[in-house]
C-alpha positions as CSV (number, residue, x, y, z in Angstrom):
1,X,-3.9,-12.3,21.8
2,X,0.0,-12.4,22.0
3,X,1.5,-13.5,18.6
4,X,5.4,-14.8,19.5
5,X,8.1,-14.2,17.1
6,X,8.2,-17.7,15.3
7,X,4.1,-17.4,14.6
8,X,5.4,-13.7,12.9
9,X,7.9,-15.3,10.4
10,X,5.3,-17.8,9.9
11,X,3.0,-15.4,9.0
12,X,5.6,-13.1,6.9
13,X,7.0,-15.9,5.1
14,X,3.1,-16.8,3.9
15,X,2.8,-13.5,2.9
16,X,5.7,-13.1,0.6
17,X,4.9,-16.3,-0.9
18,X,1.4,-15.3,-1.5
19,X,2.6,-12.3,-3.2
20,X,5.1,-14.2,-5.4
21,X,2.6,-16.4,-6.8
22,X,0.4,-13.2,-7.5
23,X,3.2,-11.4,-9.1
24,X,3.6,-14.5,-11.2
25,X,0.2,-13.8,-12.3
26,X,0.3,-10.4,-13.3
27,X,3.4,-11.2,-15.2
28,X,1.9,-13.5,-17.0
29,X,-1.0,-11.3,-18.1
30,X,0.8,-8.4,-18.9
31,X,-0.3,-7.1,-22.3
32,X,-2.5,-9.6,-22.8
33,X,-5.9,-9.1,-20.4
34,X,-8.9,-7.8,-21.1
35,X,-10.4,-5.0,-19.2
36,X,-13.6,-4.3,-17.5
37,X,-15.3,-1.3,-15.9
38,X,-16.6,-1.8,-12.4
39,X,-16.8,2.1,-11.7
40,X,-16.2,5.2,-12.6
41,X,-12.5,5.6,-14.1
42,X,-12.0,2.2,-11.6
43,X,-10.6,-0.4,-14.0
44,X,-10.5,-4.3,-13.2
45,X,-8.7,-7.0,-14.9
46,X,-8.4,-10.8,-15.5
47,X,-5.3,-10.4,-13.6
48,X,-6.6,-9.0,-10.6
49,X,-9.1,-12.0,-10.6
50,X,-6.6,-14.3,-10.9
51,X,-3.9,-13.3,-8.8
52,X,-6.2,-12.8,-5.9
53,X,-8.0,-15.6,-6.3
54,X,-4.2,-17.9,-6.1
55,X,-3.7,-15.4,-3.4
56,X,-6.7,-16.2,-1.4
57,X,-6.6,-19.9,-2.0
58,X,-2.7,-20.1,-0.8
59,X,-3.3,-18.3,2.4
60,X,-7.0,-20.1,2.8
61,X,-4.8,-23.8,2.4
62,X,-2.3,-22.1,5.3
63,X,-4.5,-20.4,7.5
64,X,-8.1,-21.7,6.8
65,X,-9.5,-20.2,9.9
66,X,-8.6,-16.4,9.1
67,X,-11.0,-14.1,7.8
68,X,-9.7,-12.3,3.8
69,X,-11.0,-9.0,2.4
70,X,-10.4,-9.0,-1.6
71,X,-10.1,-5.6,-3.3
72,X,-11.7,-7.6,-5.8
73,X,-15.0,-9.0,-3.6
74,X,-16.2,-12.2,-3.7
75,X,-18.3,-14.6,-1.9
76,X,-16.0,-16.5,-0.5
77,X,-14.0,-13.0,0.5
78,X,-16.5,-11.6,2.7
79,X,-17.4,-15.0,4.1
80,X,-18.4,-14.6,7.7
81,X,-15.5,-15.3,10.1
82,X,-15.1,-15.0,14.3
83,X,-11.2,-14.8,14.0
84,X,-9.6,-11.8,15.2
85,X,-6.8,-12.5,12.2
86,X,-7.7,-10.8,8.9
87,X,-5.5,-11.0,5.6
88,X,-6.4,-7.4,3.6
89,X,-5.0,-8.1,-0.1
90,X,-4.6,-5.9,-2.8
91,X,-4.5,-8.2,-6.0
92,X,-3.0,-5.8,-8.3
93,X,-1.9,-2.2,-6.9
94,X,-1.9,0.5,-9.9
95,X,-4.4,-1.1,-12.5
96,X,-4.1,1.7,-14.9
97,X,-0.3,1.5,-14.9
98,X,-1.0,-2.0,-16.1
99,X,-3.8,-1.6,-18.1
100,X,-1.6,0.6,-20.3
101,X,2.3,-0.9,-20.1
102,X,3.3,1.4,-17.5
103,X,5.6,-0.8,-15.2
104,X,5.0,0.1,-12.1
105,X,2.6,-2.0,-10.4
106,X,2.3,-4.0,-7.0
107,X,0.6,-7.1,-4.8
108,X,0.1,-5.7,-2.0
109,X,-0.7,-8.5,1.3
110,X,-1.3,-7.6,5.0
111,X,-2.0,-9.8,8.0
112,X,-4.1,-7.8,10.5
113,X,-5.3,-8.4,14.5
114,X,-8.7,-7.1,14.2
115,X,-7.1,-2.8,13.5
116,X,-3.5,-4.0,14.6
117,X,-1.1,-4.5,11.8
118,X,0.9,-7.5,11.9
119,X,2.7,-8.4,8.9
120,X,2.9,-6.7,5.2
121,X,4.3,-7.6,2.4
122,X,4.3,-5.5,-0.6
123,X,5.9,-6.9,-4.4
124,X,7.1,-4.9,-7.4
125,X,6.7,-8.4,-9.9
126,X,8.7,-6.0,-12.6
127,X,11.6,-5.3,-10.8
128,X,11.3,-8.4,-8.4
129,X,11.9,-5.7,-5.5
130,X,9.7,-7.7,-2.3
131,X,9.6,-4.9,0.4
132,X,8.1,-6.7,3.6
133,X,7.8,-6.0,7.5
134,X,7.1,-7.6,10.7
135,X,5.7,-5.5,13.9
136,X,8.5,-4.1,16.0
137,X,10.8,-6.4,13.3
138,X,11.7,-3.4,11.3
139,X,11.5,-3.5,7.3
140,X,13.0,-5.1,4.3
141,X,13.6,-5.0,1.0
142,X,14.6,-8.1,-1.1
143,X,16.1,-9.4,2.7
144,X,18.2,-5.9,3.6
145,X,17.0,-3.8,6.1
146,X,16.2,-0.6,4.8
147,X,15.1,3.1,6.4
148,X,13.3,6.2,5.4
149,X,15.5,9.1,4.3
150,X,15.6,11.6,7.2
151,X,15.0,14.3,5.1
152,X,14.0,17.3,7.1
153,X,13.4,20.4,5.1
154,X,10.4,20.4,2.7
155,X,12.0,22.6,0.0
156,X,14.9,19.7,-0.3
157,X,12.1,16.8,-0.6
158,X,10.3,14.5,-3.1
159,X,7.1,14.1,-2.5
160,X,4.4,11.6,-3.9
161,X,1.0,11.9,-4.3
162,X,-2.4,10.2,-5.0
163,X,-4.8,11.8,-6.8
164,X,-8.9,10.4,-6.6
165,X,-10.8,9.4,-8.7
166,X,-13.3,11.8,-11.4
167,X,-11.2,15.2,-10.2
168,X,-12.4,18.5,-10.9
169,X,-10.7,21.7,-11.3
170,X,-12.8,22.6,-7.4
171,X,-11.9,19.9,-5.7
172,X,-10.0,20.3,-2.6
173,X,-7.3,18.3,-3.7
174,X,-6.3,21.2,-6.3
175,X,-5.2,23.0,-3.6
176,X,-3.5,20.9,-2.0
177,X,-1.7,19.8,-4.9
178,X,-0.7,23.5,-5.4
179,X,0.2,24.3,-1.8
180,X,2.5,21.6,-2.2
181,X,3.7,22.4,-5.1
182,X,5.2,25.6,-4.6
183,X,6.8,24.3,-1.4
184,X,8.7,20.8,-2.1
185,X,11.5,20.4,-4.0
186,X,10.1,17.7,-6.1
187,X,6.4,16.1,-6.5
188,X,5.1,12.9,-8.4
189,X,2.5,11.2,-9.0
190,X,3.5,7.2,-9.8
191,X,0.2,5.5,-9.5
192,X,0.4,3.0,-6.7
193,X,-0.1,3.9,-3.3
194,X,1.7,0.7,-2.0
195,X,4.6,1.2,-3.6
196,X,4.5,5.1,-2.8
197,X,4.4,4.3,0.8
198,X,7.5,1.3,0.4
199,X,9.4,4.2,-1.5
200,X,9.3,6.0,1.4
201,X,10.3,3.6,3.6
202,X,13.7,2.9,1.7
203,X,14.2,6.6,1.1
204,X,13.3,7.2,-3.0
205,X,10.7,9.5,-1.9
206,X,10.9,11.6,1.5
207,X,7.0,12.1,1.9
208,X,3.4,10.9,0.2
209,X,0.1,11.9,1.0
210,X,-3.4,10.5,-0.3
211,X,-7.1,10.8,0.4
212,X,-9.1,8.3,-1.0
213,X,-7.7,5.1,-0.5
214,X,-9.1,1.7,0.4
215,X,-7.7,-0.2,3.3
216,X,-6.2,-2.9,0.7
217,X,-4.4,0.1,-0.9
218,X,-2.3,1.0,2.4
219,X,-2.8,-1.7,4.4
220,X,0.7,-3.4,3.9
221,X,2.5,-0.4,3.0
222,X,1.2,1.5,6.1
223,X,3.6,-1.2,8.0
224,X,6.6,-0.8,6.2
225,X,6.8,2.8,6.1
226,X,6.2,2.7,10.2
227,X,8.9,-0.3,10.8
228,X,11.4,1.4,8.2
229,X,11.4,5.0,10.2
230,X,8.8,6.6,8.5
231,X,5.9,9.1,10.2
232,X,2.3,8.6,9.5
233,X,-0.6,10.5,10.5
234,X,-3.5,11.8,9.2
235,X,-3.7,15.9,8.2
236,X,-4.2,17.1,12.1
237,X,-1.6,14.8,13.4
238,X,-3.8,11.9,14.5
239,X,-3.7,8.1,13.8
240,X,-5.1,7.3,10.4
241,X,-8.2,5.2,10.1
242,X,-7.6,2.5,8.0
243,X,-10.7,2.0,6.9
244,X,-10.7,5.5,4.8
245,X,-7.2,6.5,4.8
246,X,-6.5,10.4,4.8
247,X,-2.8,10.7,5.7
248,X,0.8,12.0,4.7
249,X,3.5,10.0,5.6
250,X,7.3,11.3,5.8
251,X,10.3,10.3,6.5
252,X,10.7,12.7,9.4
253,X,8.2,13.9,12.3
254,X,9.5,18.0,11.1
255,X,9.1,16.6,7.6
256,X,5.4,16.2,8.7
257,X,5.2,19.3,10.2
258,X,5.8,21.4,7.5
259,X,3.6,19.4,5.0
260,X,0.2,18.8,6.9
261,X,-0.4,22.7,7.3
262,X,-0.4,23.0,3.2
263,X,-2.7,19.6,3.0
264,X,-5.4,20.4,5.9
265,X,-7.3,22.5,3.5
C-alpha cells in the first residue's frame, strides 16, 4: 500500500488534533479524578476514559474504516477490522505522575501500516510542547524541526530510564540500573516513556532504555526519536518488537554501543 505525502499530513494533522482534544481532557481533570486499580501498582483514571474515548471517536468520525487499540480496552477498541491502518493510543502516558500532581504527563497517538509506523504524535498538555513526526518527514516540536543530541561518550550523557512494574531488589533490572549507573554521566527516571523517547529526539536526554512497555507506550515516540536522528534497537542490536518493547534508544549509533553491553544482562 503506497501512502503519498498529502494522505501523510492528512493523517498527522488528525493526529495532533486528536491529541489536543485529549490533552484538553486531562487538563480538565487534573486534581480532580478519581482513581481506580485495574492491576497491580497499574493505576487508571476518569481521565484516561475520557480522553481516549474523545480520542477514539475524533479519529473514528475521520477515518471510520481504521482499526484503534486503546490502552484503556474497550469493545468498540478491539472491534474486528480488515484494514491494514491501525491507530495505537495512549490516553494518558504517566498516570502516577498524574494521579499525584507531578506534571509531566503525555497523549501519546500513532498511525500504524499493519508493524510500519506512519505518523506519531506525542503532547505534553502542561507545557503545550506537541512533538510529532511523519515517516521519512523528520520530526517536530511545536512546528520546528528538531534532532537528537549527538552525544557520543557515555560518561558525558543523560540517560532515562523506565523501571517495571512490582520491582524487587533481584530483578534483573537492578543491575542494569547499576551498570548504568556507574557509567553515565547523569540518569533519570521521569515517568513517561513517550515523553522519554520525544526528549531524546530534541536532545534533553542523550539515551533511554525500558523493558516492559506496551506498544501504546512507545508507539508514537518510537517515530520521533527515529525521524529526529535518534538510534533504536533492542539490547543485541536488533529491531525492537513493538508488541513487547525491550530497547535503548540514543542519540548516537557509538552512544548505543557503549550502553547495550551494561543492559544485556
Amino acid at each position: 500500500m503506497k501512502i503519498t505525502p498529502d494522505e501523510l499530513e492528512t493523517y498527522s494533522s488528525a493526529s495532533r488534533e486528536a491529541a489536543r482534544r485529549g490533552g484538553q481532557v486531562l487538563l480538565k481533570w487534573m486534581g480532580k479524578t478519581t482513581t481506580q486499580e485495574k492491576g497491580f501498582r497499574d493505576l487508571v483514571t476518569q481521565a484516561d476514559l475520557e480522553s481516549q474515548q474523545v480520542i477514539q471517536e475524533f479519529l473514528k468520525s475521520e477515518f471510520p474504516d481504521h482499526r484503534f487499540i486503546g490502552e484503556e480496552a474497550t469493545d468498540e477498541s478491539q472491534e474486528p477490522s480488515h484494514s491494514d491502518l491501525c491507530w495505537i493510543v495512549d490516553p494518558l502516558d504517566g498516570t502516577t505522575n498524574y494521579v499525584h500532581g507531578l506534571r509531566s504527563f503525555a497523549v501519546s497517538i500513532a498511525l500504524y501500516h499493519r508493524t510500519t509506523p506512519l505518523v506519531g504524535t506525542v503532547l505534553d498538555p502542561v507545557l503545550d510542547e506537541c512533538y510529532w513526526a511523519a515517516r521519512g518527514q523528520g520530526a517536530k516540536l511545536n512546528g520546528d524541526s528538531i534532532h537528537a543530541s549527538g552525544c557520543k561518550e557515555l560518561g558525558k550523557s543523560l540517560f532515562v530510564f523506565s523501571f517495571p512494574r512490582g520491582m524487587t531488589r533481584t530483578n534483573p533490572e537492578v543491575v542494569r540500573f547499576l551498570n548504568m549507573l556507574e557509567n553515565v554521566g547523569s540518569i533519570r527516571r521521569l515517568g513517561s516513556a513517550a515523553l522519554n523517547l520525544c526528549y531524546v529526539a530534541c536532545g534533553r536526554a542523550d539515551g533511554y532504555w525500558a523493558t516492559s512497555l506496551s506498544q501504546w507506550d512507545v508507539a508514537a515516540g518510537w517515530l520521533i526519536a527515529r525521524e529526529a536522528g535518534a538510534v533504536v534497537a533492542d539490547f543485541r542490536g536488533h529491531e525492537i518488537n513493538l508488541e513487547s518493547p525491550f530497547f535503548c534508544a540514543a542519540a548516537t549509533e557509538n552512544l548505543l554501543k557503549q550502553a547495550t553491553p551494561l543492559l544485556n544482562v
